[in-house]
Backbone as CSV, one residue per row, in Angstrom:
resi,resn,N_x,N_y,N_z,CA_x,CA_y,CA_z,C_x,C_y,C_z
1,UNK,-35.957,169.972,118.501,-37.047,169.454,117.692,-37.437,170.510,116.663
2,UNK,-37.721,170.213,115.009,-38.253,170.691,114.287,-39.212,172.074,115.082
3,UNK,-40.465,171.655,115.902,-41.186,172.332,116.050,-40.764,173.651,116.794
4,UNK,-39.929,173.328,117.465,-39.101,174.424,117.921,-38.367,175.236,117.566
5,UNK,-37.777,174.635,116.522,-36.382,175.681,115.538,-37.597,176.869,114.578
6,UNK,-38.682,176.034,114.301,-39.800,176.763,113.551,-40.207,177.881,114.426
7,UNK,-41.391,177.684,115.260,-41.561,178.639,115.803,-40.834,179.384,116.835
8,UNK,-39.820,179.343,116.715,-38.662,180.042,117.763,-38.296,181.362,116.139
9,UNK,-37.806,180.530,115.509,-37.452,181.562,114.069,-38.639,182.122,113.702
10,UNK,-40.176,181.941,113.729,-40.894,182.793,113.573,-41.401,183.574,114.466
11,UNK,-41.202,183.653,115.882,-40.850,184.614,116.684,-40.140,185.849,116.295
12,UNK,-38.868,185.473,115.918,-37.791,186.106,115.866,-38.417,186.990,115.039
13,UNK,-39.035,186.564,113.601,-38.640,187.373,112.613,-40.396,188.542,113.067
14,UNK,-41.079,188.128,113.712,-42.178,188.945,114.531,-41.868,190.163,114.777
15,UNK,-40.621,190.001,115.780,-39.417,190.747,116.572,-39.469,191.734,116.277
16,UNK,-38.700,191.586,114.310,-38.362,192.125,113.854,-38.991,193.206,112.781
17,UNK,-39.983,192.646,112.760,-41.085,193.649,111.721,-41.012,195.089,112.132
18,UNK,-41.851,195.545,111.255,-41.674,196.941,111.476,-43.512,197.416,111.813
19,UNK,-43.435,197.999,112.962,-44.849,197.998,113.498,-45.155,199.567,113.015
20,UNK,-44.469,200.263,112.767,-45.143,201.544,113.070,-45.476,201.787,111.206
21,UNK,-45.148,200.596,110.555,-45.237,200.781,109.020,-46.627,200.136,108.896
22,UNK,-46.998,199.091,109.779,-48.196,198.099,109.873,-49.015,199.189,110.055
23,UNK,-48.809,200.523,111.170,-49.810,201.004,111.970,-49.765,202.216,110.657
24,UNK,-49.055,202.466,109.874,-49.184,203.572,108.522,-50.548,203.268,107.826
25,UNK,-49.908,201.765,107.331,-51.242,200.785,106.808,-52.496,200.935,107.003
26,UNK,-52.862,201.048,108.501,-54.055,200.958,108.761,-54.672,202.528,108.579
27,UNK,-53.252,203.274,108.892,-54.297,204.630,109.008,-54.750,204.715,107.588
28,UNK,-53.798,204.803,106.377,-54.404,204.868,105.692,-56.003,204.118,105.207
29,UNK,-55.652,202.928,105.515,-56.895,202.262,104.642,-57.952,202.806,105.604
30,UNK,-57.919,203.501,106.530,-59.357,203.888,106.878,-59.162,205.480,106.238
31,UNK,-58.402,206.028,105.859,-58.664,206.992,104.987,-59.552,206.585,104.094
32,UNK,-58.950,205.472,103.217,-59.812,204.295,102.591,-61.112,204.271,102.340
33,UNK,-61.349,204.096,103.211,-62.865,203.754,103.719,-63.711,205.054,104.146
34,UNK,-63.047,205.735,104.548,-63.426,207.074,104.611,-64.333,207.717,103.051
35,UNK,-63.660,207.457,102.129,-63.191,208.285,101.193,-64.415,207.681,99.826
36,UNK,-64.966,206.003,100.458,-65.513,204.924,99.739,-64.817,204.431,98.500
37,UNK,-63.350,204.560,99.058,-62.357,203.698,98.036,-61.975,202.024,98.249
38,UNK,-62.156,201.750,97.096,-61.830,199.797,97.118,-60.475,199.638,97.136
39,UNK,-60.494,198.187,97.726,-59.169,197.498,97.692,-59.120,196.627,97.306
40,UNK,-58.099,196.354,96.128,-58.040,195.364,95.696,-56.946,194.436,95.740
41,UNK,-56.781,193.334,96.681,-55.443,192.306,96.849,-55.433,191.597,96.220
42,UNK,-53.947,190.854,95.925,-53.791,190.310,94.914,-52.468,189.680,95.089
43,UNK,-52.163,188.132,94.509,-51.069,187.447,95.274,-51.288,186.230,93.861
44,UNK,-49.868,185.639,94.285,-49.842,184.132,93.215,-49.662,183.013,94.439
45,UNK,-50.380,182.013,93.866,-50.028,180.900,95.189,-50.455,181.063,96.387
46,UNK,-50.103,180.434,97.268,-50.682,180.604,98.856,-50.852,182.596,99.164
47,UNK,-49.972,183.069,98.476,-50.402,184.633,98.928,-52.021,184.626,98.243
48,UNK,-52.205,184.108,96.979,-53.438,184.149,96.595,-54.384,183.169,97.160
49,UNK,-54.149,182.445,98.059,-55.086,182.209,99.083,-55.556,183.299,100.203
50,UNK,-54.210,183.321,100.432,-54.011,184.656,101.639,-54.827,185.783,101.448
51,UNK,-55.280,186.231,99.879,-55.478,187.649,99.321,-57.221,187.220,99.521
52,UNK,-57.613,185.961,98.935,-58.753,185.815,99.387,-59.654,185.942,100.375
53,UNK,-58.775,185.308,101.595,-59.650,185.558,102.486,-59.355,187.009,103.453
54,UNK,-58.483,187.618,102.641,-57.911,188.779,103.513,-59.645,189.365,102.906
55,UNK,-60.067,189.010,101.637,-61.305,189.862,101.211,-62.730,189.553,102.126
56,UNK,-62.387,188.726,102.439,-63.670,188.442,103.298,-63.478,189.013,104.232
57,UNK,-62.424,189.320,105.375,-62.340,190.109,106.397,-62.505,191.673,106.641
58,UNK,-61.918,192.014,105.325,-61.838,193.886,104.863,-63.413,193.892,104.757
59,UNK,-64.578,193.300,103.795,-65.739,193.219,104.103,-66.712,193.555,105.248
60,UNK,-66.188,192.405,105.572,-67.275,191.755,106.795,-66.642,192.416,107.802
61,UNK,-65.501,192.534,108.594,-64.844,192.888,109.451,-64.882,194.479,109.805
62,UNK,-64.135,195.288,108.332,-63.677,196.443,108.655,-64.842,197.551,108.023
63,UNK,-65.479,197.092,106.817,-66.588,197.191,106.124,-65.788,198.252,105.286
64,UNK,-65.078,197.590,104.374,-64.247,198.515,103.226,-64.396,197.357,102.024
65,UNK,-64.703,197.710,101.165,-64.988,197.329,100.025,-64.088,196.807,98.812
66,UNK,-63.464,195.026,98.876,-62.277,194.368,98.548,-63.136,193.566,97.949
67,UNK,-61.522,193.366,97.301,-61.839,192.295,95.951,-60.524,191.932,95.427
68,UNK,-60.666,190.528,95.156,-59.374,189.600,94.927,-59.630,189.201,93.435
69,UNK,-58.973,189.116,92.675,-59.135,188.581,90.866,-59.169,186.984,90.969
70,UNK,-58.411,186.181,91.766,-58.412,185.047,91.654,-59.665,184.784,92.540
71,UNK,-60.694,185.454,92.671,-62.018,184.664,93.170,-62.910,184.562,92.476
72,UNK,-62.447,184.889,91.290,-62.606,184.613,89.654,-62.385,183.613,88.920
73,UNK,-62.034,182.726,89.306,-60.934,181.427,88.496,-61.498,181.589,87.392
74,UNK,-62.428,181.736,86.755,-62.683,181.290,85.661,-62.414,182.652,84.488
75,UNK,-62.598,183.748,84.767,-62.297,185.011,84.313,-60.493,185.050,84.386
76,UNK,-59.419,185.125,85.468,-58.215,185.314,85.346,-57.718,184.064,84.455
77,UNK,-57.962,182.823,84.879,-57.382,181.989,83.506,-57.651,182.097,81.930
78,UNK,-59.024,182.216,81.929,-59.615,183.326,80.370,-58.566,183.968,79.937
79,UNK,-58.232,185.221,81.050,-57.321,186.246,80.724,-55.901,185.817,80.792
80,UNK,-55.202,184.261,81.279,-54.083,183.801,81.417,-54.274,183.568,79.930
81,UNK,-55.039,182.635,79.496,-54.614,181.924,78.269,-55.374,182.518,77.241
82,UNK,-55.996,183.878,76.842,-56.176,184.484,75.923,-55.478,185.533,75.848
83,UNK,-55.024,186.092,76.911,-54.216,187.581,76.891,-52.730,186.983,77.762
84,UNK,-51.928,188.127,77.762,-50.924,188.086,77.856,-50.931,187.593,79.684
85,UNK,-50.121,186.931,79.958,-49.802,186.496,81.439,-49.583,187.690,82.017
86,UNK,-48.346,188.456,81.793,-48.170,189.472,82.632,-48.643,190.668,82.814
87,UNK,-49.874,190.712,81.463,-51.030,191.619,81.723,-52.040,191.454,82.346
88,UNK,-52.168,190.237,82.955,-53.554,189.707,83.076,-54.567,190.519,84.068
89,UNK,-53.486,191.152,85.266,-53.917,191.567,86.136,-54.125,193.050,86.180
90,UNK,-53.431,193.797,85.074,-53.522,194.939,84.504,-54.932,194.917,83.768
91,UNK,-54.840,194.224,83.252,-56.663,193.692,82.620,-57.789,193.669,83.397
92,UNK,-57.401,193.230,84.192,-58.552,192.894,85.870,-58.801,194.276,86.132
93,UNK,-57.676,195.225,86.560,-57.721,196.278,87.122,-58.332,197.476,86.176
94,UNK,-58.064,197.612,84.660,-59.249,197.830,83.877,-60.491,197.803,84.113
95,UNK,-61.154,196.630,83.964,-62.485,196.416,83.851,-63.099,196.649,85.150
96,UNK,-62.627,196.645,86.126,-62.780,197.391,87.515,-62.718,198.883,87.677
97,UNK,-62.383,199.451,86.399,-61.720,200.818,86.670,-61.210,201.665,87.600
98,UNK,-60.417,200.885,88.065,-59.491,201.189,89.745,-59.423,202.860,89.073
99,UNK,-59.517,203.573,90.751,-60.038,204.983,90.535,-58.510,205.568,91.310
100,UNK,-58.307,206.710,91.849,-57.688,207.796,92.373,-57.836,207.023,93.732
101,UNK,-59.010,206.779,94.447,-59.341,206.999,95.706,-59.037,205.160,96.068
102,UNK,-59.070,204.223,95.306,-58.468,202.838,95.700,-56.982,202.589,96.201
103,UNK,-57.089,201.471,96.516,-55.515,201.109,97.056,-55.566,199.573,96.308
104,UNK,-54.429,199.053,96.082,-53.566,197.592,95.326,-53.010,197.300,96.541
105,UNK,-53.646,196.315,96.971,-52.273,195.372,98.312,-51.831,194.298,97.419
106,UNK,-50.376,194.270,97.548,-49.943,192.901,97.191,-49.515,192.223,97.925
107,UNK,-49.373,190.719,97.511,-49.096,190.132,98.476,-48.023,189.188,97.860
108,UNK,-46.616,188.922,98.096,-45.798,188.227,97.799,-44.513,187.186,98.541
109,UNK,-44.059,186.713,98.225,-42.368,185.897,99.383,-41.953,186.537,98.671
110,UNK,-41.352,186.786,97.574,-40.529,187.103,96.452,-40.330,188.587,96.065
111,UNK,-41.746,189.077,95.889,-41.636,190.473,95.487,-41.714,190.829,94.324
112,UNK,-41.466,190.038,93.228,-41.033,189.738,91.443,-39.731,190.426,91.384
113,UNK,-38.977,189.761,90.251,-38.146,189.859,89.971,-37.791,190.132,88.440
114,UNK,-38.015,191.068,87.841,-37.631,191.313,86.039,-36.551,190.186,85.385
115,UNK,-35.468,189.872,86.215,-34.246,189.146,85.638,-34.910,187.987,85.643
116,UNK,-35.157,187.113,86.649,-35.546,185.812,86.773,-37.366,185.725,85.868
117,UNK,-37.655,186.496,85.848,-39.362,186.790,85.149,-40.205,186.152,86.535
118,UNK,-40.288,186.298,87.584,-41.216,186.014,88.372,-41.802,186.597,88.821
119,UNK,-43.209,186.187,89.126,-44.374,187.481,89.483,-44.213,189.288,88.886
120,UNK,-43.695,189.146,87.445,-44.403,190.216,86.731,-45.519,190.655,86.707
121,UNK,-46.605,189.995,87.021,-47.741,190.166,86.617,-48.365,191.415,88.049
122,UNK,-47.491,190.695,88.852,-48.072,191.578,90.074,-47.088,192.967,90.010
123,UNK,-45.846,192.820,89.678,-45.348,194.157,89.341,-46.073,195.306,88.314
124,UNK,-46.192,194.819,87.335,-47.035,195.097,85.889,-48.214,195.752,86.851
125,UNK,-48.926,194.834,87.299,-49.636,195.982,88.432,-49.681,197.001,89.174
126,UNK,-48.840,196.694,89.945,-48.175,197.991,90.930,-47.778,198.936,89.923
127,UNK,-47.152,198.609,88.832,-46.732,200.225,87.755,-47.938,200.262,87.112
128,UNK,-49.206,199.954,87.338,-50.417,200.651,86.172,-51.127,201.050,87.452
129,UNK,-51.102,200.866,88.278,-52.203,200.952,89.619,-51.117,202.392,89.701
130,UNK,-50.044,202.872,90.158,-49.350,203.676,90.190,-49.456,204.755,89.296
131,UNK,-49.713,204.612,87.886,-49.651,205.124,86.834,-51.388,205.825,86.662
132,UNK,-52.268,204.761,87.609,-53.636,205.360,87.721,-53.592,206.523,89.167
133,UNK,-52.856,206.454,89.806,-52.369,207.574,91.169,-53.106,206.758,92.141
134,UNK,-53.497,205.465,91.985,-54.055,204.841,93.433,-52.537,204.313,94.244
135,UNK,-52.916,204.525,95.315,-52.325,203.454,96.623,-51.636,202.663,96.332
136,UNK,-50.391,202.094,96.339,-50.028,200.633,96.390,-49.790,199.994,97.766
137,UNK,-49.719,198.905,98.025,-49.021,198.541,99.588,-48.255,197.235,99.336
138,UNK,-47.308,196.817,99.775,-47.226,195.157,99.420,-46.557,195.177,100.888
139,UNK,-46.898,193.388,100.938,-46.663,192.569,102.080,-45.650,191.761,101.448
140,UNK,-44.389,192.006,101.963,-43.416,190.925,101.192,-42.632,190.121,102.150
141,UNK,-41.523,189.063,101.159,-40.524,188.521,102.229,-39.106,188.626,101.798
142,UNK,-39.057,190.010,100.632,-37.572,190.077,100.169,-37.273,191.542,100.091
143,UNK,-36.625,192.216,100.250,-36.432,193.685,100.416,-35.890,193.743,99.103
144,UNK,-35.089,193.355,98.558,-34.782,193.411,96.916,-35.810,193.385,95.682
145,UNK,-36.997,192.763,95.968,-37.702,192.629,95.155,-38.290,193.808,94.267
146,UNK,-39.228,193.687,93.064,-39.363,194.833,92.720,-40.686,195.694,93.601
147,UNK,-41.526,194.877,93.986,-42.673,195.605,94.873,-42.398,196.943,95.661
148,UNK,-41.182,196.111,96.741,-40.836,196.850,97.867,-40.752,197.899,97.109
149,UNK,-39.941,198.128,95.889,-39.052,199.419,95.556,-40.590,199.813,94.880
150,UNK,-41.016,199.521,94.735,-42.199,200.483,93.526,-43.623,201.057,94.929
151,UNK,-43.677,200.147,95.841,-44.931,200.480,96.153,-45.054,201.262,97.434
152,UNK,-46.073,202.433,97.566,-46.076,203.579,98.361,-45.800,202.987,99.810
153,UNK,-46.795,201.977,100.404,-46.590,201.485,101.774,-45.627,200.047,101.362
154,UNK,-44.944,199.584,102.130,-43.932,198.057,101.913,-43.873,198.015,103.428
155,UNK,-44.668,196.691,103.768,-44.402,195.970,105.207,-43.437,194.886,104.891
156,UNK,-42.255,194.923,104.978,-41.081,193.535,104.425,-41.180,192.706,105.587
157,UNK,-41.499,191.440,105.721,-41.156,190.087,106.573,-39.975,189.941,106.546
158,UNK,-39.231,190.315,107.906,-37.366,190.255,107.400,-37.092,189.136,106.977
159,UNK,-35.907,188.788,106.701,-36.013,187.223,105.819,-34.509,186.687,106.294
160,UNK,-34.945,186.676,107.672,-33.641,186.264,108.646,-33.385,184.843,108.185
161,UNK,-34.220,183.901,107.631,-34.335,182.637,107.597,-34.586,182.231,106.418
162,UNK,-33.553,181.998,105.522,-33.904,182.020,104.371,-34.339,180.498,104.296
163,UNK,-33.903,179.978,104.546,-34.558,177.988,104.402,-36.114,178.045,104.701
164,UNK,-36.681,179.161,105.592,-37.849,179.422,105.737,-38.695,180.446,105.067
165,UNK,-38.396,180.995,104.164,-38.900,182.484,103.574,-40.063,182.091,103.361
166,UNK,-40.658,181.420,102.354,-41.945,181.311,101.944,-43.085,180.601,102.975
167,UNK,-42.918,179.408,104.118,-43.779,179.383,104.957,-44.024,180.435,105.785
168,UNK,-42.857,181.019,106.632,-43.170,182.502,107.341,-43.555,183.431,106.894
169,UNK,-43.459,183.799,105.485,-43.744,184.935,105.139,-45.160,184.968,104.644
170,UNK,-45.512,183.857,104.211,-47.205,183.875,103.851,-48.094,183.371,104.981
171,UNK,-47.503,183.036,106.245,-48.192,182.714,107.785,-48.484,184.212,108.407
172,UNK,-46.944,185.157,108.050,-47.388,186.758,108.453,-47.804,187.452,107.671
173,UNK,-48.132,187.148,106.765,-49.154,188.016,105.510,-50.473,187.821,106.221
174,UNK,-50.677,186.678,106.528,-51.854,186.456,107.581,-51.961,187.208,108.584
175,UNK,-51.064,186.965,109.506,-51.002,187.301,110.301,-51.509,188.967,110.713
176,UNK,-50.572,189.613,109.475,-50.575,190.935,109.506,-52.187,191.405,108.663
177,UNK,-52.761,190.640,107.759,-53.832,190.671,107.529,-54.808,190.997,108.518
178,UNK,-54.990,189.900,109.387,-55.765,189.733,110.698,-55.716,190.997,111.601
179,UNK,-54.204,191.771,112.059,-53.917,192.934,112.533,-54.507,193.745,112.154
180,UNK,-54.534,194.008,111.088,-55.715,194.955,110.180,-56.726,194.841,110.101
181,UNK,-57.858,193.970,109.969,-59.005,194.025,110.393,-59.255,193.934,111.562
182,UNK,-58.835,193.989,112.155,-58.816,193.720,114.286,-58.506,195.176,115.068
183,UNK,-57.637,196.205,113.701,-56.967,197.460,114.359,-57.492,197.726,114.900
184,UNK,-57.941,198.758,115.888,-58.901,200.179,116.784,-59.296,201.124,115.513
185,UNK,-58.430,201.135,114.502,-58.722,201.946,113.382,-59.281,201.357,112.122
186,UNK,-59.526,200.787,112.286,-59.987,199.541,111.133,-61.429,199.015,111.883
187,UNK,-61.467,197.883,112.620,-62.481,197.000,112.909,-63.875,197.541,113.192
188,UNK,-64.552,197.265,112.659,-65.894,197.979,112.782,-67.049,196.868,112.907
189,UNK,-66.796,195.777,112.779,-67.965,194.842,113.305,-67.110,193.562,113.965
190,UNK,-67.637,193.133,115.140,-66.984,192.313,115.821,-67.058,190.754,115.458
191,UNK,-66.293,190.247,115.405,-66.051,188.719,114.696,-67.197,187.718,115.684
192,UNK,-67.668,186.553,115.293,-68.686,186.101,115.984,-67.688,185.283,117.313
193,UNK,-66.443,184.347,117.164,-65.577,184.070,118.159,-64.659,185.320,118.657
């Protein structure tokens, strides 16, 4: 049955993650927080769902100080259709004046790709967030992509399953989200369930 081939393959690819890169993650971002540096996530599509409510949890949860551009709709499309697309988010990160002491999580299936032009915008990021000496991290589901290769921390979703890449990989963006505000090193106020 469907339901089985699914979550049997997202088991698997669980398996396979890399935990002690998850547990890098956390130490840092409580450096993070230590330090009263922001985070700012950031994703296209369901990752930019994902990035949203990852902000409510870093908040409320870990009490580190996040912020997503698309909880903006009305400001990032401004900046879609008056400024350049693949600046848009380079723009965001401007007017925020992302500092030394912040971190950039991204969140992607893909990773962007220069040849195909997909999710530039979040690359374009990672090289100005880089170029400002903050943090990068991305949560991906392609080891080829350009993220992985550009950004300081890379948690890759192996991508054992390619017919499945994009539901698994934005279910463990969650997933691994949740890990992080829940860490021993992270969680600082307890969830009401």
């Amino acid at each position: 049955m469907f339901e089985d081939v699914f979550l049997d393959k997202t088991i698997d690819v669980i398996n396979k993650m890399d935990r002690m890169m998850i547990r890098n993650v956390a130490n840092m971002l409580r450096g993070v927080r230590t330090l009263e540096g922001r985070l700012f996530i950031m994703g296209m599509g369901g990752s930019a769902a994902n990035a949203s409510h990852a902000v409510n949890d870093f908040r409320k949860l870990a009490n580190i100080e996040a912020y997503s551009p698309f909880d903006n709709v009305a400001e990032m499309t401004a900046r879609m259709n008056d400024e350049d697309w693949n600046l848009s988010l380079i723009r965001w990160l401007e007017t925020n004046k992302l500092r030394e002491e912040d971190v950039v999580l991204f969140l992607s299936v893909g990773g962007g790709d220069e040849k195909e032009n997909v999710s530039m915008n979040l690359v374009n990021a990672a090289n100005y967030a880089i170029s400002q000496e903050s943090l990068t991290i991305c949560i991906v589901g392609r080891e080829g992509g350009e993220l992985a290769k550009v950004c300081a921390f890379s948690i890759l979703i192996p991508m054992l399953y390619p017919e499945f890449v994009t539901p698994i990989t934005e279910a463990m963006q969650s997933v691994i989200l949740h890990l992080l505000v829940s860490h021993p090193l992270l969680a600082s106020n307890p969830t009401k369930w």
